[in-house]
C-alpha positions in Angstrom: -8.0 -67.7 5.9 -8.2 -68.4 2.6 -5.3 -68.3 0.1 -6.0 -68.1 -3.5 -3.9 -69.4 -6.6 -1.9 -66.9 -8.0 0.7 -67.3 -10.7 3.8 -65.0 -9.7 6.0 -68.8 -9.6 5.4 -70.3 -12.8 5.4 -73.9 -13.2 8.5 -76.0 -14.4 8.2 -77.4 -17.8 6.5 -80.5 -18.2 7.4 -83.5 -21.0 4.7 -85.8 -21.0 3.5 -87.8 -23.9 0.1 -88.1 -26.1 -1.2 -90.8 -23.8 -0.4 -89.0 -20.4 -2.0 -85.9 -21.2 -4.9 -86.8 -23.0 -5.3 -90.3 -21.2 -5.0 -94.2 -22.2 -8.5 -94.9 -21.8 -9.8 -92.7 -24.9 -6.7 -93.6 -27.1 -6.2 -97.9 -26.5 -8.6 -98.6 -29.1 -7.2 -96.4 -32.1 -3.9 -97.2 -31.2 -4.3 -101.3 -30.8 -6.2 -101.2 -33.9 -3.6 -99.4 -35.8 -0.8 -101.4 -34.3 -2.7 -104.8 -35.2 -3.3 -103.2 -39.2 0.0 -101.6 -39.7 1.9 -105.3 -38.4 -0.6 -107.3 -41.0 0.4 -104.9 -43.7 3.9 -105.3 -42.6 3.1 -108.8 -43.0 2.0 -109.2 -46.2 4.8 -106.9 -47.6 7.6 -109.2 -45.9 5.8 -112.5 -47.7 5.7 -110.5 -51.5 9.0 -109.7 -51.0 10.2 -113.6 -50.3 8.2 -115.0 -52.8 10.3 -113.5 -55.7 12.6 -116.7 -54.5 10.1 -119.3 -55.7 9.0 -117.1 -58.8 12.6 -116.4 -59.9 13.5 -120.1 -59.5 10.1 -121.3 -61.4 11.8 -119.0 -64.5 14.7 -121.5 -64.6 13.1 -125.4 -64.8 16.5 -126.9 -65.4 17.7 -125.9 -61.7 17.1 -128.3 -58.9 15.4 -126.6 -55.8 17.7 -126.6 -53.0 18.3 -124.7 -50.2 15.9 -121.6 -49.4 13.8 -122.6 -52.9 13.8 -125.8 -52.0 12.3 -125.3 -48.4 9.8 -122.4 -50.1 8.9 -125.2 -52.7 8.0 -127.8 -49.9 5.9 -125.1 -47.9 4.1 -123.6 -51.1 3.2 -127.6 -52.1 2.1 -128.2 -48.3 -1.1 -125.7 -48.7 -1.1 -126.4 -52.1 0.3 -124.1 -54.2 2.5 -125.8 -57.1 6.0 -124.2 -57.8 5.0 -122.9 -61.1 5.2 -119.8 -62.3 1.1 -118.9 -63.0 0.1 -119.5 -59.5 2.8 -117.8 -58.1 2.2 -114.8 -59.9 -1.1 -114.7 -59.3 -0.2 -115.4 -55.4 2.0 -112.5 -55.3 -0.7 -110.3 -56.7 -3.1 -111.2 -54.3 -0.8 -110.4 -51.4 -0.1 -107.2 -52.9 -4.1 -106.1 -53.2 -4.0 -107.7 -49.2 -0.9 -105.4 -48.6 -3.1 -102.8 -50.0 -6.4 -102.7 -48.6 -4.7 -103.8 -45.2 -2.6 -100.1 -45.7 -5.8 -98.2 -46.6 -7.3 -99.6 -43.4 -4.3 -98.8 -41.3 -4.5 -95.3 -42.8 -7.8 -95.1 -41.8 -7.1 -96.2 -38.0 -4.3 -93.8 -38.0 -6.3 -90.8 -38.8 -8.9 -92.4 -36.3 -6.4 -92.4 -33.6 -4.7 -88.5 -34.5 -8.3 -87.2 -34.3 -8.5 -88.3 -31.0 -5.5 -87.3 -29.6 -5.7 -84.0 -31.2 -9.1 -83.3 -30.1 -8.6 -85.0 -26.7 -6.2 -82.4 -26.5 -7.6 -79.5 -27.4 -10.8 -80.2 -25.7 -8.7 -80.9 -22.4 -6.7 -77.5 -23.1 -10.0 -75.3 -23.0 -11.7 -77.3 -20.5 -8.6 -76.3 -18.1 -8.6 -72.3 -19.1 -12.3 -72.6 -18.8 -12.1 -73.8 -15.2 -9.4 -72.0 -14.5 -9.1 -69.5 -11.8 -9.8 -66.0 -12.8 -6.6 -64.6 -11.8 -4.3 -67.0 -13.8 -6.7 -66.6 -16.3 -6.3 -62.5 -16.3 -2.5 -63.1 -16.2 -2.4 -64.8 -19.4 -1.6 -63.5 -22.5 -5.0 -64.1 -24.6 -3.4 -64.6 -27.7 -0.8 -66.8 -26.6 -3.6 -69.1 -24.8 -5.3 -69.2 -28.3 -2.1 -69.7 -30.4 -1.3 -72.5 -28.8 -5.0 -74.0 -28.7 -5.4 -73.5 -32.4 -1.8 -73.4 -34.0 0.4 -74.8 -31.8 -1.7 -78.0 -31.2 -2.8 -78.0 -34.9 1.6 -78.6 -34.9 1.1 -81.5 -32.6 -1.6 -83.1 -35.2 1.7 -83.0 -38.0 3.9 -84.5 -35.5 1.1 -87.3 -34.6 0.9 -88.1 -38.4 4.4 -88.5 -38.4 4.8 -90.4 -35.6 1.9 -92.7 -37.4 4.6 -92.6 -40.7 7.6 -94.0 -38.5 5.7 -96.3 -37.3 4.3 -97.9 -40.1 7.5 -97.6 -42.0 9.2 -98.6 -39.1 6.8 -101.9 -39.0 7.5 -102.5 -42.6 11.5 -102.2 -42.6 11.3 -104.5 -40.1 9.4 -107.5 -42.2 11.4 -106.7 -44.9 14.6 -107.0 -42.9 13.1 -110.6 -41.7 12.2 -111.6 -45.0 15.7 -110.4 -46.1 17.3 -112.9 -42.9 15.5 -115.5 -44.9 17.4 -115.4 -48.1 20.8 -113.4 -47.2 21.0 -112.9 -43.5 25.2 -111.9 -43.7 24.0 -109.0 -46.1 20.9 -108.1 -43.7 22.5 -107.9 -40.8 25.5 -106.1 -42.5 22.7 -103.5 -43.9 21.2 -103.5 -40.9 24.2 -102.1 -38.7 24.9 -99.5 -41.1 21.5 -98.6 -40.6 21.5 -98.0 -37.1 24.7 -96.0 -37.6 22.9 -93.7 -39.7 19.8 -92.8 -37.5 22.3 -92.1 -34.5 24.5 -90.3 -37.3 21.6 -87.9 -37.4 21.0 -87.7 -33.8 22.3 -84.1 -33.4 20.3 -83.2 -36.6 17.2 -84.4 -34.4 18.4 -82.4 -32.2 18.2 -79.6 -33.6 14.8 -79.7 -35.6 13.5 -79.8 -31.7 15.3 -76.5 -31.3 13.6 -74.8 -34.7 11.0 -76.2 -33.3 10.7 -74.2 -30.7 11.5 -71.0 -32.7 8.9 -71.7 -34.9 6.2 -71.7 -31.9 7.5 -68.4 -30.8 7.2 -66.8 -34.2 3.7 -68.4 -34.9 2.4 -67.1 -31.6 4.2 -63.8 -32.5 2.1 -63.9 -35.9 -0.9 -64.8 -33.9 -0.4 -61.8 -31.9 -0.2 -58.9 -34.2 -3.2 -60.3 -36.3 -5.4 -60.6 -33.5 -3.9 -57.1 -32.0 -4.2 -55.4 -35.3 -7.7 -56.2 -36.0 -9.0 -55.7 -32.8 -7.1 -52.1 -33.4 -8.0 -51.5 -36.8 -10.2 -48.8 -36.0 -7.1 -46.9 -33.8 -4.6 -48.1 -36.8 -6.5 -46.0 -39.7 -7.5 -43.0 -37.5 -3.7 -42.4 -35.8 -2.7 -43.0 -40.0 -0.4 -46.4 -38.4 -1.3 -48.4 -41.4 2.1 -48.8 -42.6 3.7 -49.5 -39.3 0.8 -51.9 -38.5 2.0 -53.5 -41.9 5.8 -53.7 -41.2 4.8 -55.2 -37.5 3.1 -58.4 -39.2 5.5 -58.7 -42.2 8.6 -58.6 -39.2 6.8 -61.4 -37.7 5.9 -63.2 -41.0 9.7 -62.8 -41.6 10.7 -64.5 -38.7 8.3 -67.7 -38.9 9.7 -67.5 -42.8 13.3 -67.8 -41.8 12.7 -71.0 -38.7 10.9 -73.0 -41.8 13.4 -72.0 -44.2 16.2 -73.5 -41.7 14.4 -76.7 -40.8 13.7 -77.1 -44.7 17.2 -76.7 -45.6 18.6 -79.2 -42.9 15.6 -81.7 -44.1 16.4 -81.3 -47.7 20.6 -81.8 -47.0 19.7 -85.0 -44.6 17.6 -85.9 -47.4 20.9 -85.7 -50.5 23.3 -87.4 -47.7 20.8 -89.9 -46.9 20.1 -90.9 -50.6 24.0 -90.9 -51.9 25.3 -93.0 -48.9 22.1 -95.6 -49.3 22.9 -95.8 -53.3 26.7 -96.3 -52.3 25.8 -98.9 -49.6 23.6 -100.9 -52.2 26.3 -100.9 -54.7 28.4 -102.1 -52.3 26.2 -105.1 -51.3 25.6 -106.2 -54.8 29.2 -106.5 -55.3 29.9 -107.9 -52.0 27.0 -110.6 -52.9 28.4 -111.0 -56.8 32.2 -111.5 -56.2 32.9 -112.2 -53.1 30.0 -114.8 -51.9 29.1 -115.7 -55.6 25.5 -115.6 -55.1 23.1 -116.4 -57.8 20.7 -114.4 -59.4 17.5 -116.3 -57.6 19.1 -115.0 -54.4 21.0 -111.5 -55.8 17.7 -110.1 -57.5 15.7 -110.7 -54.4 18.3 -108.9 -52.2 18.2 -105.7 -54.3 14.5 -105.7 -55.1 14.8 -105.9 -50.7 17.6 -102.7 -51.1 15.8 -101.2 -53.2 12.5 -100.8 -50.9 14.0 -100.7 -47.3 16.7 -97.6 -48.2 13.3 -95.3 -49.0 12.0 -96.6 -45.9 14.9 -96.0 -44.1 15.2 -92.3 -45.5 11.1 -92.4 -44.1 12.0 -93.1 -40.9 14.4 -90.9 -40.2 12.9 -87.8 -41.8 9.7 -88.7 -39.7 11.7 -89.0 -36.8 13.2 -85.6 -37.5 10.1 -84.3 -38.0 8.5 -85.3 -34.9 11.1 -83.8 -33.0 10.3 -80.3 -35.1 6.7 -80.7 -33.6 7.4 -82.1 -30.6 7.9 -78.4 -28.8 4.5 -77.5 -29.6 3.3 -80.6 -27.5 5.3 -79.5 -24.8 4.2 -76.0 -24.8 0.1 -77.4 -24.8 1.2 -79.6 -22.0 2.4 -77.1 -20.0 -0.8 -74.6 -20.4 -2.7 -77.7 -19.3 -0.8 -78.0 -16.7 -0.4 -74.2 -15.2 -4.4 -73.5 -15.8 -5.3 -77.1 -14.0 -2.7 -76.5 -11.4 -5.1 -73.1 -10.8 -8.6 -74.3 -11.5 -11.8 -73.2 -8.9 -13.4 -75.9 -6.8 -15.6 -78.4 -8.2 -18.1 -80.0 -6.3 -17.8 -83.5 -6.0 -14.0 -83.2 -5.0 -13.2 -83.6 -1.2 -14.0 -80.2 0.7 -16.0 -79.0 3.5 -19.5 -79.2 3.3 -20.9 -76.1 1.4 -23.5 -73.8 3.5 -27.0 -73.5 2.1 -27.5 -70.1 0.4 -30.6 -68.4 1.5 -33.1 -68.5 -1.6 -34.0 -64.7 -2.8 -32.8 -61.7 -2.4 -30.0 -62.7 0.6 -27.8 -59.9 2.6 -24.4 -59.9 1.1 -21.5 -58.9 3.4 -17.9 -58.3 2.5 -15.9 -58.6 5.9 -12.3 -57.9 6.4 -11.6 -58.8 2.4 -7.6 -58.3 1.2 -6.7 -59.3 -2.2 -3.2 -59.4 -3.4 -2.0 -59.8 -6.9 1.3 -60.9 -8.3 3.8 -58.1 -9.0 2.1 -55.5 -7.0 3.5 -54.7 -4.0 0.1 -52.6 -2.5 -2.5 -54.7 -2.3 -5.4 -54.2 -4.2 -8.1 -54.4 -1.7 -6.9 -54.0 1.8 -8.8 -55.0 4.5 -12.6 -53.8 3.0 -15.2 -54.6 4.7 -18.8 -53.3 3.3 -22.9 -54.6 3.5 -25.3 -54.7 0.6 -28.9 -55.0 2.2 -31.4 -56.8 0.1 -32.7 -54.9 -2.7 -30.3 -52.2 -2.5 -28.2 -50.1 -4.8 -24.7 -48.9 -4.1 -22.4 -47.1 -5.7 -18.6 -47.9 -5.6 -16.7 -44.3 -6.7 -13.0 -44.0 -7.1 -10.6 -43.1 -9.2 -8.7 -46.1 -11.9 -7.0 -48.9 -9.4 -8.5 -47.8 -6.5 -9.9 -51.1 -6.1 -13.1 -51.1 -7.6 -13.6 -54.1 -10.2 -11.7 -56.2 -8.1 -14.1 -55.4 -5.4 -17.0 -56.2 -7.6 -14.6 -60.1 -9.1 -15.2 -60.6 -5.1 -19.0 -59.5 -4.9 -19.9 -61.8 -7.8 -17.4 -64.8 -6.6 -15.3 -64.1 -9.5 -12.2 -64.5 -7.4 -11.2 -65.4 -3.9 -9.7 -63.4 -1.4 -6.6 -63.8 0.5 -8.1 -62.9 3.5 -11.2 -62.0 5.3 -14.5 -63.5 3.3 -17.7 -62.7 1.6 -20.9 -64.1 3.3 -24.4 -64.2 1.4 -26.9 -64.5 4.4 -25.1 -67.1 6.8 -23.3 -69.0 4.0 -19.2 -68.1 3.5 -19.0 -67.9 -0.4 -15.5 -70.2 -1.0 -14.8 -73.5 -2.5 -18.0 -75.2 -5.1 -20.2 -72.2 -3.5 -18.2 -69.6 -5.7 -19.6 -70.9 -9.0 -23.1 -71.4 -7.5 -23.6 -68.2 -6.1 -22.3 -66.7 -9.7 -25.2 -68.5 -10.9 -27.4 -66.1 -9.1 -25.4 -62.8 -10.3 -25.5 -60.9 -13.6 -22.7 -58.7 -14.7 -22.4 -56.1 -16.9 -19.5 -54.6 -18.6 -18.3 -51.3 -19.5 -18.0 -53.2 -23.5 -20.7 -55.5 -23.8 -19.8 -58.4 -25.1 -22.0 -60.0 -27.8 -21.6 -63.0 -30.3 -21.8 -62.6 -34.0 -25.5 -64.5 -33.8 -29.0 -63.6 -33.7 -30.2 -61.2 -30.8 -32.6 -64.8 -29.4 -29.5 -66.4 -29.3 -26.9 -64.1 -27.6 -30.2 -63.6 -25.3 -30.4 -66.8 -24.3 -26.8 -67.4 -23.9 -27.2 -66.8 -19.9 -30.5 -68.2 -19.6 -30.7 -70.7 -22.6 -34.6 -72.3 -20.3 -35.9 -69.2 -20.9 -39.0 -68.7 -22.8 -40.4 -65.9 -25.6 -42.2 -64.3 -22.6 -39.0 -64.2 -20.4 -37.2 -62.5 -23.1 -40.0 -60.3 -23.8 -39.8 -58.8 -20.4 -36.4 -58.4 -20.0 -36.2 -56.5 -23.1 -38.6 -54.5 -21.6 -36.9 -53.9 -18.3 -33.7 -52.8 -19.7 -35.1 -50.0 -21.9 -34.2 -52.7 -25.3 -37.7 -53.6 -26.4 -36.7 -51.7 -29.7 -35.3 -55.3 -30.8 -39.0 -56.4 -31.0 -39.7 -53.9 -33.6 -36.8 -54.4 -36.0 -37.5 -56.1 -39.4 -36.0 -59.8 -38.2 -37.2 -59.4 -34.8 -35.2 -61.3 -32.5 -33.9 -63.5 -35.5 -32.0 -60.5 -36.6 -28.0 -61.1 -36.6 -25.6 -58.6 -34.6 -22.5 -58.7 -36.5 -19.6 -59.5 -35.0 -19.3 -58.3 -31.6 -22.5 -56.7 -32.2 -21.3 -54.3 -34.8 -24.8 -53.7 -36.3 -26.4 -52.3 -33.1 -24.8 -48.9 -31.9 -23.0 -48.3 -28.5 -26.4 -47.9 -26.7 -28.2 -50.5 -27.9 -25.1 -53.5 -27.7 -25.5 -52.6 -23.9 -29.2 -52.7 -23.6 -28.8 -55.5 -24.8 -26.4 -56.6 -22.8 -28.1 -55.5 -19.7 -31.3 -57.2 -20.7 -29.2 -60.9 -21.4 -28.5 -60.3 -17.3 -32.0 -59.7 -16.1 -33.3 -62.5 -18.4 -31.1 -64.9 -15.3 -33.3 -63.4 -12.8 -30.0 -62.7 -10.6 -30.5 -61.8 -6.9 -27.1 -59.4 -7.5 -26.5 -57.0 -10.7 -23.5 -55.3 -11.1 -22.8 -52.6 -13.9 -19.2 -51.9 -14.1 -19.1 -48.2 -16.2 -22.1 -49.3 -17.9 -22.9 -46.0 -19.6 -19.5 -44.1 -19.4 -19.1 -44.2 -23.1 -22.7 -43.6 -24.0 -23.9 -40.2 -24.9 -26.8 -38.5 -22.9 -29.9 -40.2 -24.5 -29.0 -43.5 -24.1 -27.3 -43.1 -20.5 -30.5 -41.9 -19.9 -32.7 -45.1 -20.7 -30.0 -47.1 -19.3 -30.5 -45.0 -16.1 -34.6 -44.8 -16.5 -34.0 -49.0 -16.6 -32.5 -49.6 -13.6 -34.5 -46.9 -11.6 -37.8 -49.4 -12.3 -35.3 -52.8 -11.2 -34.9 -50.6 -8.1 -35.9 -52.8 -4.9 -36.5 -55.9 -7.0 -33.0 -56.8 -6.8 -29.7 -55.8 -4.7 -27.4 -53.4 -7.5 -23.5 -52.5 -7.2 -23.1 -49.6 -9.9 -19.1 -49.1 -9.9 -17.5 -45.6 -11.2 -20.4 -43.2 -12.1 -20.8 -39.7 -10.9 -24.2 -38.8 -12.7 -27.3 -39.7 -13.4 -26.7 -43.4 -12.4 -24.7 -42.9 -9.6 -27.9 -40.7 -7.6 -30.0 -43.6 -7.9 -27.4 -44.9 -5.5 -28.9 -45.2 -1.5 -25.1 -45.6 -0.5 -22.0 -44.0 -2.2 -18.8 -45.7 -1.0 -15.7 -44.3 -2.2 -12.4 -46.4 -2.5 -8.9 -45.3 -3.0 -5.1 -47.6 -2.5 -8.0 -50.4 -2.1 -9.2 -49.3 0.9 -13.1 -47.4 1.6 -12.4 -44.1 2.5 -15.7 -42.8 2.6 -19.5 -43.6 2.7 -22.5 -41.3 2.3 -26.0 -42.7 2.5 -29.3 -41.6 1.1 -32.5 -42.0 2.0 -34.2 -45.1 0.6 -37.3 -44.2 -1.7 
């Protein structure tokens, strides 16, 4: 028996970081070589900074060098470099145009390394709704998948760079605070406590970015929602005279996505004010500590505020990052989890460990459906119960029955679309479950009640099932399904559909369509209400099509009484998911 994934229990959340969901291996490099820039330009910051001691102290010659310009004196001569003011300066302008092509390069690794998390994680968030099983897949909300694979991780990118900015600012404060150990270490260490008291003093404001956060997802999916909706609808929208409820629907969503930025900008902007005044008080409040209490000189005080003066902005840098990593950091979450709940569902591949798969025979094999029961989440019928049916080789059949009666399901099962919960589907000797799924779907073609085609050239969306196949191939498939009029358009095959075909009427989008699934050469067709919203003409050279396919290769036509349907040998009726009845014809 086998069971299939379904998704009626939901996964718990998972919190996993960059490096655990798109993998160590493809982001080491861009992260050591970011690390390595961002502590050289951290570096060379720290050693501008210091030197100010010597330079200050070359401005007064009458001063002996003691202490910390003494020591600076002796080192400078040792690689000689006189304590004089000219080489100095030039020293210290040197180590700034270091400082500065080493932070252009670390720039350059950091985009390096958010480019290949972000598109690690995209790429590994499609590849895992692309292997998905169908049924997760058809319990998903399309636009929600889609939000998050375009907005919500395009969110993740902005909390990557930001990550990069705490980091690098981060790296920075830190060589400044040892420089600053260097020539005032009470007043560093002083600075640096109150520091730390203000990044946990804005703890709960973290906090709470991570909540607007996750409002802000919801109202950009929301937004993602009705504009994909609405123009999918716009046709319904104008005709039903909806256009200005179709309007307040997107401004309402608009308006809520407004008002989660608005609140994040506000507490940014207030953390921001508090942030500025307390760091201008706490630098006022060092100078005079440093002035009349320890009686520090200028060569010393100068230094120490020209430190102030650059680590409070990077202070203010860190924290706001911070804050505004933990504003993206939901949207990481929420990418993470659809990873996770579309690979904790995904088909059989082969190369995993699994039984051996059976050899399918090579053309036109006997397909038998025995004992099949489906279930899906929710539903408390199933929606195939029990079935069991045969579809000889080069047959047609019809599958009649009135809306969830069973039928499409029927037909996921024929094509190895999904598995069933029980019972099994056999083409010749070979059980169709596991790796053999997607190789027997190789060998079927389906056709939908809406064809679906690409905004691209008719060669193209052709050649989207069968991209091997040649001019000759297409030739003839256009032929067999009744849609050789492409040949004699203006552009040929070179001529562009539209989007979703829109330049080709009803008819012809599904000629079309059918002719993209013979062009695969498929041992199984199946036309799900191909022609029940075509008028008579072109039903009838969709019909006139498959008569000529007829015994060339086995057909399942699903929900036609008509024209179609009598070219049927066998008419099997379903209804609550079971066969109810099944007439035969004689085979001509």
């Amino acid at each position: 028996m086998l069971k299939a994934v379904t998704t009626s229990e939901p996964l718990p959340p998972r919190d996993e970081g960059l490096f655990a969901v798109v993998g160590r291996r493809r982001l080491a490099g861009p992260v050591v070589l970011f690390g390595l820039l961002t502590a050289l330009a951290a570096l060379t910051e720290g050693a501008g900074l210091v030197l100010l001691v010597p330079m200050l102290a070359a401005l007064d010659t009458g001063a002996a060098a003691t202490g910390l310009t003494g020591r600076m004196g002796a080192a400078l001569a040792a690689v000689g470099v006189p304590v004089q003011l000219e080489p100095l300066l030039l020293l210290f302008v040197l180590l700034v145009t270091l400082r500065a092509a080493l932070g252009m390069a670390r720039d350059l690794a950091g985009l390096r390394f958010e480019a290949a998390a972000i598109d690690g994680l995209r790429h590994r968030a499609w590849s895992a709704l692309v292997h998905c099983d169908w049924r997760t897949i058809a319990a998903l909300r399309q636009t929600d998948a889609s939000s998050l694979i375009i907005s919500s991780i395009d969110r993740v990118g902005y909390g990557v760079r930001q990550l990069i900015a705490l980091f690098a600012n981060a790296a920075t404060l830190g060589s400044i605070a040892l420089a600053g150990l260097a020539i005032a270490p009470a007043i560093v260490i002083l600075a640096g406590v109150g520091g730390v008291l203000v990044l946990l003093a804005y703890r709960g404001l973290r906090r709470r970015a991570g909540l607007l956060g996750q409002e802000l997802g919801e109202a950009y999916s929301n937004v993602h929602a009705a504009l994909i909706e609405g123009l999918g609808a716009l046709r319904l929208i104008k005709s039903f005279g909806r256009e200005q409820a179709a309007l307040e629907g997107l401004d309402d969503a608009f308006a809520r996505t407004r008002r989660a930025e608005y609140a994040f900008g506000r507490d940014t902007g207030l953390a921001r004010l508090a942030f500025q005044g307390a760091g201008a008080a706490l630098l006022a409040l060092v100078v005079w500590l440093a002035v009349r209490r320890w009686g520090m000189g200028a060569a010393a005080v100068i230094p120490t505020v020209a430190l102030f003066a650059r680590a409070l902005p990077l202070l203010g840098l860190v924290q706001e990052s911070w804050q505004n990593w933990a504003h993206a950091r939901p949207a990481l979450v929420d990418a993470v989890n659809l990873v996770h709940r579309t690979e904790a569902a995904a088909e059989h591949e082969g190369g995993r460990a699994q039984a051996p798969v059976a050899a399918i025979p090579a053309h036109l094999p006997p397909i038998v459906v025995e004992r099949v029961t489906v279930r899906h989440a929710a539903r408390a019928e199933p929606a195939l119960d029990t079935v069991s049916l045969d579809l000889p080789p080069g047959s047609i059949t019809a599958l009649l029955g009135p809306s969830g009666a069973g039928k499409s399901t029927l037909a996921d099962i024929l094509c190895g679309l999904i598995a069933p919960d029980e019972g099994e589907l056999r083409v010749g000797e070979a059980p169709i479950r596991g790796a053999a799924r997607r190789q027997w779907r190789e060998r079927v073609a389906y056709v939908q009640q809406e064809p679906v085609l690409f905004h691209a050239s008719l060669r193209e969306n052709l050649l989207w099932g069968a991209p091997a196949a040649d001019e000759a191939a297409i030739a003839a498939a256009l032929r067999a399904a009744s849609a050789d009029f492409a040949l004699a358009l203006p552009e040929g095959l070179d001529t562009v559909v539209g989007d979703r075909g829109a330049r080709l009427s009803g008819g012809e989008r599904q000629r079309i369509a059918l002719a993209r699934g013979l062009l695969r050469a498929p041992d199984l067709l199946i036309l799900d209400e191909v022609t029940s919203a075509l008028d008579s003409a072109n039903e009838a050279a969709v019909t006139d099509a498959i008569r000529r396919l007829k015994g060339s290769l086995t057909i399942v036509i699903i929900g036609h009484r008509g024209a179609l349907a009598e070219l049927a040998e066998r008419r099997i009726t379903l209804a609550a998911g079971r066969v109810c009845d099944g007439t035969f014809a004689a085979r001509g």
